[in-house]
N, C-alpha and C positions, 0 to 999 in steps of 0.2 A: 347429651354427652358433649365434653368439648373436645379440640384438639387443644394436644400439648406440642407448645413451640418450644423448641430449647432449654425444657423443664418447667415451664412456665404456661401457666393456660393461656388461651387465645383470648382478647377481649370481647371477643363478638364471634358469631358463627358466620361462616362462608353464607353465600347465596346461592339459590340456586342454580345449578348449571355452573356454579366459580368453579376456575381450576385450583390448584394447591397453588401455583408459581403467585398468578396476582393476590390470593388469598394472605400467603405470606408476606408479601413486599407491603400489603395496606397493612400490616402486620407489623411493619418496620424490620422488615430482617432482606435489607437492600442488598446484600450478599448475592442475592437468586436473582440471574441474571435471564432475561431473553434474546434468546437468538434468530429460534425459529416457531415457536410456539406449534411445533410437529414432533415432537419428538425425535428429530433428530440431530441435533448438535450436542446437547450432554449441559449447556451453560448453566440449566434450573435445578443442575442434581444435587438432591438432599435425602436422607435416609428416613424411612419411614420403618419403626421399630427396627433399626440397626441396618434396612435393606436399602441400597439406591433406586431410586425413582426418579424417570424423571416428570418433575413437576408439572410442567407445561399441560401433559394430557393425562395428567392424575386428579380427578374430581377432589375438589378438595371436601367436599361430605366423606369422603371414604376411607380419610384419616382423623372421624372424629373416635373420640376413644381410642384412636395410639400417641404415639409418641415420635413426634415430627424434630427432625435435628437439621440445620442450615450450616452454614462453614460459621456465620459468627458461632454456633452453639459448642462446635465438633469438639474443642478441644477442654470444655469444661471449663472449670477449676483451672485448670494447667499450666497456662501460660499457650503453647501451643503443644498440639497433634506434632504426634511423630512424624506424619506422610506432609503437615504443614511444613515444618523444619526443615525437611528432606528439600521440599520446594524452594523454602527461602535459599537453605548454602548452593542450593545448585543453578539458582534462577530456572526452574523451568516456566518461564515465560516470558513475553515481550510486552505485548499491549497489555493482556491480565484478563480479558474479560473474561474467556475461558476458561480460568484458572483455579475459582472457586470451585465448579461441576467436577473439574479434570481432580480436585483436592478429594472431593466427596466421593467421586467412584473411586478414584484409588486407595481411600480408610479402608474401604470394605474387603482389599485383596488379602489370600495368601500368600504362602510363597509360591505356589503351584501356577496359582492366577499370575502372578509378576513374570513368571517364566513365556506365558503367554502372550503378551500384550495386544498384540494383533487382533486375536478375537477377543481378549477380555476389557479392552478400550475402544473396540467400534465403535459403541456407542457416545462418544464425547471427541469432538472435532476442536481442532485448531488451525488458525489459519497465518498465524504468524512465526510459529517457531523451529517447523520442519520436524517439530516432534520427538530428537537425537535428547534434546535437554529434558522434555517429559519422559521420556523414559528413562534417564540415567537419575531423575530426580525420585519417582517412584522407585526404581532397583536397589535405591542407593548408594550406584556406582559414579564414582567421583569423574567429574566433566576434563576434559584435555584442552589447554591451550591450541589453536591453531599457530602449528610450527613455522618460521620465516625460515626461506631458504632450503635447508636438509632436514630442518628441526631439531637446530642444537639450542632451540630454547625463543624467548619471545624476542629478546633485544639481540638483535645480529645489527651486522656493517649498515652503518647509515642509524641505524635508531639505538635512542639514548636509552639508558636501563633505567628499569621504571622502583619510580618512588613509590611506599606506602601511598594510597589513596588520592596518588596522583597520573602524572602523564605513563601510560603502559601496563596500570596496574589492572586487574579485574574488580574494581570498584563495584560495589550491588548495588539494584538501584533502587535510590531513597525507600522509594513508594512498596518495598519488597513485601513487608511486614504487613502494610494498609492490605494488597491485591493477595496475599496467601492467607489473610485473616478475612476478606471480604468487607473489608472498611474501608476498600480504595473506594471513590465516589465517580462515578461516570456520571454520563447527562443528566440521564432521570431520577439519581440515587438520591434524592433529596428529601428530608422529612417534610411531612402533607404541609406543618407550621409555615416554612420557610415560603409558602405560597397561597397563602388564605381565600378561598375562592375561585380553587384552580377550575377551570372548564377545560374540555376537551374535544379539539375536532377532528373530525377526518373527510375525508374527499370522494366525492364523485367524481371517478374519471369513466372516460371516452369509450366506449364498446365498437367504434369505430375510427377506422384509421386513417381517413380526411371525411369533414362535415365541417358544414356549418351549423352554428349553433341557434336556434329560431327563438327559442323560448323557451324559459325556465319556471315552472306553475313551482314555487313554497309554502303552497297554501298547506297541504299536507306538512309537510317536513314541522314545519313551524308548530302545529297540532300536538304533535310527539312530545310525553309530559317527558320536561328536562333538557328539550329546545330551547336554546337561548336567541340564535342567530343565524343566518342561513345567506354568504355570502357569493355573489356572481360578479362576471366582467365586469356589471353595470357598477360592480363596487370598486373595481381595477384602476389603478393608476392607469394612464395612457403610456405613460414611460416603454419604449421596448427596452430591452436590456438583456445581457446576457448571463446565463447561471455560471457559468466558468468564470472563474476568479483569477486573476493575474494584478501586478503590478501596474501594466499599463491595460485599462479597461478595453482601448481598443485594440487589444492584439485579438479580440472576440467579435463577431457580429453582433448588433443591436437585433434581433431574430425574436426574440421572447416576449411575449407580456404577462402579468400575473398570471391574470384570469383571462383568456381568451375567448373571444366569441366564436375561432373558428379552431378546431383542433385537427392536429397533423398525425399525431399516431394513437393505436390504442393504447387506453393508459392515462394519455394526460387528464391531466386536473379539471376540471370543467366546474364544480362549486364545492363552496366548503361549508361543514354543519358543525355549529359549535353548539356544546352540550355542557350538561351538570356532570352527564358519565360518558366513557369510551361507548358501552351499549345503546344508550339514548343518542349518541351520534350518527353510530352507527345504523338506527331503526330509523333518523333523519332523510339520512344519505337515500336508505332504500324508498322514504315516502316522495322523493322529489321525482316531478314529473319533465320531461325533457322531450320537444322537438326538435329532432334533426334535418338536416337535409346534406344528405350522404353528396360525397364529392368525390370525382375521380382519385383514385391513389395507386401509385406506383411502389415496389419494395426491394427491387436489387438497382444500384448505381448504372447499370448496365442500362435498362429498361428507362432510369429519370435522366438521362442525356440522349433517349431518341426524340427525332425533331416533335412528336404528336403528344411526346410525355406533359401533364400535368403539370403546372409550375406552382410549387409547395410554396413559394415562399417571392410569390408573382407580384403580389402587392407592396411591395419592399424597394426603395429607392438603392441602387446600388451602393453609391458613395455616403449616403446618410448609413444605413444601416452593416455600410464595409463589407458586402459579398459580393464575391466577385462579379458573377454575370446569374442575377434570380430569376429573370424568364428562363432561365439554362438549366435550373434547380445545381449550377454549381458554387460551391463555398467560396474555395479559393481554390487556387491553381499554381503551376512552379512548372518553368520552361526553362530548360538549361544544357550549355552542353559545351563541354570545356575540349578542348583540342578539337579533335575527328573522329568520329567513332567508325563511318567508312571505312577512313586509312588504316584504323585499330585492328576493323576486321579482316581488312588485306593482309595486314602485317601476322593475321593467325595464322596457327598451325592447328589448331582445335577450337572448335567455337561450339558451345552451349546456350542450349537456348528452352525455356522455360515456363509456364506461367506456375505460379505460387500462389497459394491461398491461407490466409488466415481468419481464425472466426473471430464471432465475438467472445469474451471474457466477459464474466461478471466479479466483480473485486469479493464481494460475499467476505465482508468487514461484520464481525459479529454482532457488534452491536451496530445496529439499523437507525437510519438518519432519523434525529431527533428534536426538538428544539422547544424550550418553553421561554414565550415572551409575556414580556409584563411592564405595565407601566407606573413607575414609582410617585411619591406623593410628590416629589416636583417636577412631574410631568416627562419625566427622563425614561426613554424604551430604553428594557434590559431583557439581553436577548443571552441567552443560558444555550447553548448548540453544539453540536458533536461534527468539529470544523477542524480543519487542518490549515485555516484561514482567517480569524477571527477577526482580523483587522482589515481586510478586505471585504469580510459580511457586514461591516459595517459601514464602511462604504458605499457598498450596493444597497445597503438600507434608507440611508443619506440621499441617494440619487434615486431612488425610487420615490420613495417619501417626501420629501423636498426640505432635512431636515438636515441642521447642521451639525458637524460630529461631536460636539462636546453634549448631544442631546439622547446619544445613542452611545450602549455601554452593552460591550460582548466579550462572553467570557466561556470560553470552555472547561470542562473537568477534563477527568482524564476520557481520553476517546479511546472505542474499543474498537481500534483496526481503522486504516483508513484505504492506503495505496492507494492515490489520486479520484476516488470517488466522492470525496468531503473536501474535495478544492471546488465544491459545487455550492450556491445555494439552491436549494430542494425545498427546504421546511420555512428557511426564517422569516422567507418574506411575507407566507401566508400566516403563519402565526403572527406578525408583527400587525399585520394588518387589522386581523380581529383584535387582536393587545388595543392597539389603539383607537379601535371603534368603540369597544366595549370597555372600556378602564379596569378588565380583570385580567389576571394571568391566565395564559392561552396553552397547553401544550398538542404538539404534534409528534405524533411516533410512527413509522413507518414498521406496517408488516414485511414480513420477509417476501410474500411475493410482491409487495409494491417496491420492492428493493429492485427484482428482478422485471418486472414490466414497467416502470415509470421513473425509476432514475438512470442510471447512465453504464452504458459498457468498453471495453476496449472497442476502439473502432476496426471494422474487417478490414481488410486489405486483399487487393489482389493485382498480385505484381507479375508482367509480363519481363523476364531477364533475358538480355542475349550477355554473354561475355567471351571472351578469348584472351586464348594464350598463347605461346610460343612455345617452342619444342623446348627450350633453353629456362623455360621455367617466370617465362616474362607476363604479368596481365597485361593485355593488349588496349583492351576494350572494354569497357562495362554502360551498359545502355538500361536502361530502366523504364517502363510506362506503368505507372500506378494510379490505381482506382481504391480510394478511399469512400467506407460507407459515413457517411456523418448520421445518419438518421434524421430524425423530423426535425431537429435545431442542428447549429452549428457549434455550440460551444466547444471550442478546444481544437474540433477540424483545420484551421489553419494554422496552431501550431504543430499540433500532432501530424500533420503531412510536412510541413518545413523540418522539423525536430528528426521523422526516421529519415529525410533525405540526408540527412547532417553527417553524423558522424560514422551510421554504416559504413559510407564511400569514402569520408574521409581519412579510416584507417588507412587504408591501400592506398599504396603510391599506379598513380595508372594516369597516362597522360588523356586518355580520350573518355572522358564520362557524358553520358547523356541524359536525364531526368524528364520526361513529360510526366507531371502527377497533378490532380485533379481530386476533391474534395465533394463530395456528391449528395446532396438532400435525399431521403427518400421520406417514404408515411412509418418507418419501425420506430424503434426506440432509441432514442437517442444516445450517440456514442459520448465519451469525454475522455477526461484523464486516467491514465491505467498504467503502473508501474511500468516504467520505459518510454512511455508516451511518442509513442510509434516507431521505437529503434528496434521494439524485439519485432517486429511482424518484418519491418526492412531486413533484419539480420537473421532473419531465418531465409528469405528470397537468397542473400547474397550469400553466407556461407555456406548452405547448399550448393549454392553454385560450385564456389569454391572448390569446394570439394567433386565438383563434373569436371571441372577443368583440371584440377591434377590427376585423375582417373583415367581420361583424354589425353592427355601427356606422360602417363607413365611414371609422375612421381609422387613421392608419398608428399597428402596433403598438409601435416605438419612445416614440411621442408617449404611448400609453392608458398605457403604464408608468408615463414620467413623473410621468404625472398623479397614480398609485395610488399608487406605491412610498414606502416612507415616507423622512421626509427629516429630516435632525437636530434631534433634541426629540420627535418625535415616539412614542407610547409604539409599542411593540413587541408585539402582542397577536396569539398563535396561537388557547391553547386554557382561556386563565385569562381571566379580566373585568380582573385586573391583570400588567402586566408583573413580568417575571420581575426582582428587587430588585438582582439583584447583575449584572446587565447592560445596558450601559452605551456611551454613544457616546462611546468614545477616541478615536475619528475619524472622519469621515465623507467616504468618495469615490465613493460608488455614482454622483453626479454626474455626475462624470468621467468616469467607467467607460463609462456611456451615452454620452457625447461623445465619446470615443478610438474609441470604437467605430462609430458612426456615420460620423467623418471618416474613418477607415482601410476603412471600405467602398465610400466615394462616391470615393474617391483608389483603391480597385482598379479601379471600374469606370471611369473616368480611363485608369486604364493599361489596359486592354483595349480602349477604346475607340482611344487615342491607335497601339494596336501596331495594327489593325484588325482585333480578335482579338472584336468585341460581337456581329456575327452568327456563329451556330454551326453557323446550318441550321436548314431547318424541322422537324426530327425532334428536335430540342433544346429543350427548356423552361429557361429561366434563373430563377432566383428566390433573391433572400434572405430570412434570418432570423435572427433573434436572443432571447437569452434570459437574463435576470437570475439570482441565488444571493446569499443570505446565509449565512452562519453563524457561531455562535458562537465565539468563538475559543479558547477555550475549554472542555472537557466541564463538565458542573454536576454541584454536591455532592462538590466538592473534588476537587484532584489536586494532591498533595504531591509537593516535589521539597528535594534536600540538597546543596549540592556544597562542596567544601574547595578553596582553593587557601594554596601555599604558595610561598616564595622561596624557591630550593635552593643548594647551595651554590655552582655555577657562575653564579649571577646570572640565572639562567633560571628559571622558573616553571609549576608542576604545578597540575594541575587536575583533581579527582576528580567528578565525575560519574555520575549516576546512568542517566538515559537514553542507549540504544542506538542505534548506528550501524546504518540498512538501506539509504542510498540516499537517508535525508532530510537531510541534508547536517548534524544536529548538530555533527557532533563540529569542525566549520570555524567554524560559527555559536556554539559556547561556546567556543573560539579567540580572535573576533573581539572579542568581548563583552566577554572577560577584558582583551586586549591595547587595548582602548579606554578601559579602565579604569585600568590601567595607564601607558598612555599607553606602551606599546611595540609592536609588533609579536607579530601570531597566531604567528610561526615562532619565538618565545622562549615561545610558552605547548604545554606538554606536557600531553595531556587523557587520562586516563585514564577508563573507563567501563565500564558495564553488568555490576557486581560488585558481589554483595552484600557483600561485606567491606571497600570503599574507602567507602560514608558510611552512614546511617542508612535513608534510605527515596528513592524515587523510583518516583510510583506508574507511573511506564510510559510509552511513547511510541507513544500512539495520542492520537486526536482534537487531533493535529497540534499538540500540548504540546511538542514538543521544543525549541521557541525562544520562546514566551510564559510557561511554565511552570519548567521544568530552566531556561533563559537565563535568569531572573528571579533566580532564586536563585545562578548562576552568576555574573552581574551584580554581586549584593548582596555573596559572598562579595570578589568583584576590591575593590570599590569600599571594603570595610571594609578590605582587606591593603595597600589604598594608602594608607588612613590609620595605619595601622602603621605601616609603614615609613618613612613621613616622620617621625612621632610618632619612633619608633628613633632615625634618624638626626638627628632634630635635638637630641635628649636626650643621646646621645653630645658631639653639638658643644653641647652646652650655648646652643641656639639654639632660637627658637618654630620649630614646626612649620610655618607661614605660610610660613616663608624658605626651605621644602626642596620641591621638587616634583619629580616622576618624568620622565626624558626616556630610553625607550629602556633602554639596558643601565646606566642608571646614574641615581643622584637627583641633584639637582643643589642643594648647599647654600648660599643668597646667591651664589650666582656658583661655588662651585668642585664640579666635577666628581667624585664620588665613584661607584665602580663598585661593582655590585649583587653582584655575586661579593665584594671589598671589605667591604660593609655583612654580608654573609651571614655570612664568619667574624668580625665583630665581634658580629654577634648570639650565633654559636655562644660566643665567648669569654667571653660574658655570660650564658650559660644560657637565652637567649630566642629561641624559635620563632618566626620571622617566618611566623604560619599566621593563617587567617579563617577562614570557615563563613558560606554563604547559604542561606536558606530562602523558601518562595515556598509557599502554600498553595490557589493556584489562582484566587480570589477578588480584588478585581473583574472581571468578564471583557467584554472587550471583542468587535467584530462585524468581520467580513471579507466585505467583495462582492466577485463577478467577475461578467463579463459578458461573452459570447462571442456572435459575429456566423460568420454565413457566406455565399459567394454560392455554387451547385449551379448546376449542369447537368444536367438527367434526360432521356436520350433515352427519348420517348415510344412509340417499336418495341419498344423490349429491356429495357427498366428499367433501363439502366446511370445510375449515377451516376458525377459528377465534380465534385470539389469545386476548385473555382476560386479562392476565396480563405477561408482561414479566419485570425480574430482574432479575442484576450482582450486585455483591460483588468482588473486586478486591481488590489483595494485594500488592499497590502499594506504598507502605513504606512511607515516608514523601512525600507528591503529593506539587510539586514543586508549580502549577498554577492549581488551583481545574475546573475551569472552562475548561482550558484547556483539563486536563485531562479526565475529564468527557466527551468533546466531541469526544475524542479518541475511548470512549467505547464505545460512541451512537454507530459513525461512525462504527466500528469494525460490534457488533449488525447489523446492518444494512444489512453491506455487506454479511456479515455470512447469514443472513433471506434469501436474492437474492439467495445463493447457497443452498442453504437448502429446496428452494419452487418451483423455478427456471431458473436459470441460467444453462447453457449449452451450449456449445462451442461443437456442431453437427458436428460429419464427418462422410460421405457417404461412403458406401462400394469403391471407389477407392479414398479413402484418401481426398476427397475435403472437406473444410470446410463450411456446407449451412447456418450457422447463422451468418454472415460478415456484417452486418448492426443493427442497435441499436436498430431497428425496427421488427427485427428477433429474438433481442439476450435482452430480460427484464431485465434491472437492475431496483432495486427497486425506487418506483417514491414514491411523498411523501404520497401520499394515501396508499402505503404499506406495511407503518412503522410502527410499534404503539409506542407508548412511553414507553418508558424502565424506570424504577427506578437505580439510580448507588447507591452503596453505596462504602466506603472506608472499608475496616481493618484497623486498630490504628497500624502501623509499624512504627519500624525506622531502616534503615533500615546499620549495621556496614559496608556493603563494598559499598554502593551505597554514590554518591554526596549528602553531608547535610541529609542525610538518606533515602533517593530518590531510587526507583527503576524503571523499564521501565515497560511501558504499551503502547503500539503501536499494535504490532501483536497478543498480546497475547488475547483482547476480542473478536477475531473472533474464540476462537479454540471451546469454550464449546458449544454452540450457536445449530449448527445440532445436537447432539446429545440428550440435551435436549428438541429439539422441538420434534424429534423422542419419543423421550421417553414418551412424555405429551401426544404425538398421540395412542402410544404404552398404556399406564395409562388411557386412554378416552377409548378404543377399543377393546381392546386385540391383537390386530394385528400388528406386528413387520415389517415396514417398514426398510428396510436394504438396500437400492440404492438410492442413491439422481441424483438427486432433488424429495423431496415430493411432486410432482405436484397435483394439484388436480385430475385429470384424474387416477392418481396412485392411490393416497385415496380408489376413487370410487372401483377402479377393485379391490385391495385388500380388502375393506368392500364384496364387493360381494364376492370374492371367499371365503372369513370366514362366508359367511353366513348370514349379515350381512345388508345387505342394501333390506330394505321392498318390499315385492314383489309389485308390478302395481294393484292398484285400478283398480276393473273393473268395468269399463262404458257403458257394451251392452246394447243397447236400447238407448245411447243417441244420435246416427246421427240420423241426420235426412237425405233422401234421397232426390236428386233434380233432 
């Protein structure tokens, strides 16, 4: 018997033991996505005789003789599925990966299942969209503008009223069609042609969490029929280097090597087995024989800064490899302290004092770091990678390799989720390495739990707060010692401790601030970049405080904000005596933010009062709270961007680009920018990106650069190629430039209509490239607030929580694509609630990580989310594109603090370590006293 694919028989039969998911994809129906290959994300779902499955752990022998359907099949004939359609008008999605599984379980519903969602979508995970848009997509209920101001509409005071398929409009993005059809192409989705002789490796890591490495026997491995190659230190650059990618390479420790002789945690990489198949590498990996010789290891910060501790990273010249002090096992460090904190604390009237914990996070990006490298017939590495970096992996390839950059060519698809885990290199450089030893194409794919034990997580923190205030509503004092976990490398630890000192403190006006922070090796898993990159872990320490200090004094914490927070003009001062020079008030709506936010809580408890939904019961505690965020909009010390646009011969217009598509809505947002410029419409701007061979440099898309940074220059280039082409067309008619101006598919000269296709071959006829070039160097950078409210319900029995109303206020100056942008904060929201309730990336007292499956490790399902209200500030915003500011990282930072605080406001009990689990609630309610003693029922057994 065979299976039917899509109406179509399979060419071949599965293998034994094949699941359906790889069965299909060698199949060519690159649609079927993996996530977790556990069944549980939902990414592989496709119907088997009209039923959803998912793939992953469906044998694929046990769909021969039915009738197998993928999102490419769903819609037949058709054009597209109705639940496709529903997707595309409504965007339910961001990055996409998702979106085919989320397409295929939702064909199957009724109406009865749609009324459900909660449990009839458990089974299909997303991690980018906070879920509000997948279910208004599946219901078929039409999506809502986030309101500026009251919500008399998108354009209020300050923002221009939005054009057709330009600045303010909800433009859909390009790729809607490809990612609801399953034709969007991610890393791996490439037909087998496109890579003739692909081999496939994977790795032996570390079962121990410091050793040295003695000896590597490949006499086995090599044996293994479909062993190619079997790769150790002994094949390692000497290079150290660091996986974290930035602009400037040394804002990282030199800490790393390839392949290492000596490994720091378990997990790392120790050799790599290239093969003809994943299974034969796999049987590689297990034939290698490995001496170790185990080495002391240490695993809380706390334990690697006592005098006897271990030195992880002892062999390391300070100033060569940039850490601060490595017999110490510390990274980097920050000693600081602006006024008197003494005097501050003299000058209290209430002083709060604290230690705060935050765990690790895992980003848990659907699709799992990837990369296929290969090297072309004139000797050119082309590295194909799921990078939020592309032009910095290259780089680091360059400097590993000792090769120069016109020799190395990176380019990403679309990426399926990132949040600063793919500002890493993970994969390229071991595939780059076999690429080039072996002159075949090389790929590497990471399993879900090599996701979670050998690439990188938020770093922990654990901040000691003292602060004070004054009866009068004044902060006195704010004193800070923070203990950052870096894990067995340092990449990103010393921005990530610089970066939460930054703008936490900076909001608040307070003359006396103090900072001792310290960046800490241990033998776990290596920490990196994680949406916020150390401001949500600092701002959950500090507005918690916040909120002990108006509790302390008697006024509501809304108000003590006001009072602090700084307000425009005001300097900006963390951990210098001066503000930082090239940061700058483009606008200011933290204002607002605080007033959006306050009305939208007093108008929820309104509607609960007015349904008679405000008593809950006396085992219910009701409480809000809220909590402020700035940041930068900007990363510091530059972030370079390049884009080209040109007018093509059809009257339509290309745009090269250098930052990556993951879900941050770029590629719509340099669309809009262009076509505003232009004075046409986004669906005549064609964007091309994340290739090094389409412009010069683009240092990356992290620290939420993608539309203040890349759109700046993206911006610059439109706005010069419209002066071109009028310049063109009016030199042809022998008219000023004045009399010509752009309208749509055509310029329009003193009155007569001349078409842009038209102007194109009068250009070609004359030898002139209607082309531009914009550049943007990162510099002045401007500030982004949000502010999140919540009201909770905590039954005082059981520690259950219930969030009753949650809302953001963000200040994100003229919001390029409202739709868009809105679902940045759902998503943000979202992710934030998973760390805040619980998420937790567990390591065992000898450093192993026991939550390595999706099943172990909750991220939030749609059952729970609740629905957020978004509202806007009226900004515009002087240093941002069109008045545009970034909003990416930044709604995940107020989110734990506020929900703290609401628990804190319902309770009286100050939760200070995340995750809030329920189980935590419980035991804190009890030790305050708090949770009702046990009903007694003597006399109700009965005896048998």
């Amino acid at each position: 018997m065979t299976i039917d694919i899509n109406g179509v028989p399979a060419e071949t039969a599965p293998r034994p033991g094949q699941c359906l998911r790889t069965f299909l994809r060698e199949q060519g129906n690159l649609g079927v996505k993996k996530g977790c290959d556990g069944g549980d994300c939902g990414a592989c779902t496709v119907h088997v005789d009209g039923t959803a499955v998912h793939s992953c752990i469906y044998p694929a022998v046990r769909a021969e003789g039915h009738a197998v359907t993928t999102i490419e099949g769903l819609a037949g004939d058709a054009g597209l599925h109705p639940m496709q359609q529903q997707f595309l008008d409504r965007q339910g999605f961001q990055c996409g990966f998702c979106t085919a599984g989320m397409v295929m379980t939702a064909a199957t519903f009724d109406e009865s299942q749609k009324e459900n969602l909660p449990r009839n979508l458990k089974g299909n995970l997303c991690r980018c969209t906070g879920y509000r848009a997948i279910g208004d997509a599946i219901c078929g209920h039409e999506g809502h503008p986030a309101p500026h101001g009251q919500g008399s509409g998108i354009a209020g005071e300050g923002q221009p009223q939005p054009s057709p398929g330009q600045l303010g409009d909800d433009v859909p993005a390009p790729a809607s069609r490809a990612v609801v059809t399953g034709k969007a192409r991610y890393t791996l989705d490439v037909p087998a042609e496109e890579f003739p002789g692909l081999l496939h490796m994977k790795l032996l890591r570390s079962p121990h969490p410091h050793a040295r490495v003695g000896s590597i026997d490949r006499t086995a491995a090599l044996d293994v029929p479909g062993v190619v190659a079997v790769f150790t230190s002994e094949d390692s650059p000497e290079q150290l280097f660091s996986t974290a990618q930035h602009e400037l390479y040394t804002d990282d420790p030199d800490d790393t090597r390839l392949l290492d002789d000596v490994v720091r945690f378990r997990g790392q990489r120790i050799a790599a087995v290239v093969a003809e198949s994943v299974g034969a590498a796999e049987a590689g990996v297990r034939a290698l024989k490995v001496q170790y010789q185990e080495l002391p290891a240490v695993f809380t910060p706390q334990d690697a800064l006592l005098p006897e501790a271990p030195a992880i990273h002892g062999d390391k010249d300070s100033a060569t490899a940039r850490i601060s002090r490595p017999k110490d096992n510390v990274v980097a460090e920050l000693h600081s302290e602006l006024g008197s904190v003494q005097d501050g604390f003299a000058e209290a009237d209430f002083i709060h004092e604290q230690t705060y914990r935050t765990q690790r996070v895992q980003h848990v990006a659907l699709e799992t770091h990837a990369s296929i490298a290969s090297v072309d017939d004139a000797g050119r590495l082309q590295i194909r990678t799921s990078s939020q970096v592309p032009f910095l992996v290259r780089r680091t390839l360059c400097r590993l390799f000792g090769l120069p950059e016109e020799q190395v060519h990176v380019v990403t698809g679309r990426v399926g989720g990132g949040f600063g885990g793919k500002q890493e290199v993970l994969t390229e450089d071991i595939a780059a390495l076999a690429a080039l030893r072996l002159k075949r194409p090389v790929q590497l794919e990471f399993t879900r739990t090599e996701q979670f034990t050998a690439t990188t997580t938020r770093h922990p923190f654990t901040i000691k707060l003292k602060a004070g205030a004054s009866k009068d509503g004044r902060l006195t004092a704010l004193e800070l010692d923070v203990l950052t976990n870096a894990g067995a490398y340092g990449n990103h630890s010393p921005g990530v401790m610089f970066h939460g000192c930054g703008e936490s403190l900076a909001v608040y006006k307070c003359a006396n601030k103090k900072v001792d922070a310290q960046a800490v090796y241990t033998n776990t898993v290596p920490s990196g970049a994680f949406r916020g990159y150390g401001l949500s872990q600092m701002i959950f320490a500090i507005e918690s405080g916040i909120d002990e200090l108006a509790a302390g004094i008697g006024m509501d914490p809304l108000e003590f904000r006001r009072r602090n927070m700084v307000r425009e003009g005001d300097d900006m001062l963390s951990t210098h005596s001066e503000p930082e020079e090239d940061v700058l008030y483009g606008s200011y709506g933290l204002d607002q933010c605080t007033r959006l936010v306050q009305d939208a809580l007093a108008r929820g408890r309104e509607r609960y009062r007015a349904a008679g939904l405000a008593d809950l019961g006396p085992e219910w505690a009701v409480g809000e709270g809220t909590a402020l965020s700035m940041i930068d909009t900007v990363p510091p010390r530059g972030h370079f961007a390049h884009s080209k646009l040109r007018l093509l011969p059809d009257g339509t217009y290309a745009a090269d680009v250098g930052t990556a598509e993951f879900g941050n809505g770029t590629t719509t947002v340099h669309a809009q920018l262009a076509a505003t410029a232009l004075s046409t419409d986004a669906g005549r701007v064609a964007v091309r990106q994340s290739d090094t061979d389409l412009i010069e440099h683009d240092t990356g898309a992290f620290g939420s650069s993608g539309t203040v940074v890349a759109g700046k220059a993206t911006l610059a280039a439109a706005e010069e190629l419209a002066v071109r082409i009028r310049a063109f067309a009016a030199g042809v008619r022998q008219i000023q430039s004045s009399g010509c101006m752009l309208d749509g598919d055509a310029v329009v000269c003193e009155g007569s209509r001349v078409p842009l296709a038209e102007l194109a071959h009068e250009a070609a006829e004359a030898g002139v490239e209607l082309v531009a070039e914009g550049r943007w160097g990162g510099t002045p950078r401007s500030i982004a607030f949000n502010v999140h409210g919540f009201r909770v319900a905590v039954n005082t029995g059981t520690g259950e929580l219930r969030i009753l109303q949650s809302v953001q206020a963000a200040d994100a100056g003229v919001v390029v694509n409202p739709r868009q942008c809105r679902g940045q904060i759902e998503g943000g929201i979202a992710q934030a609630l998973g760390a805040a309730l619980y998420e937790e990336v567990r390591v065992d007292d000898g450093g192993r990580v026991t939550t390595d499956i999706l099943r172990q490790y909750h991220i939030p399902s749609f059952a729970d989310v609740p629905r957020s209200e978004v509202y806007f500030a009226e900004t515009n915003d002087s240093l941002g594109p069109l008045g545009a500011k970034s909003m990416s990282e930044s709604p995940f930072n107020p989110v734990a603090p506020a929900l703290a605080n609401a628990i804190r406001s319902a309770t009286g009990v100050r939760f200070a370590e995340l995750p809030i689990a329920r189980d935590k609630i419980y035991l804190g309610l009890k030790e305050a006293g708090l949770v009702p003693a046990p009903t007694s029922n003597a006399g109700s057994l009965t005896a048998h």
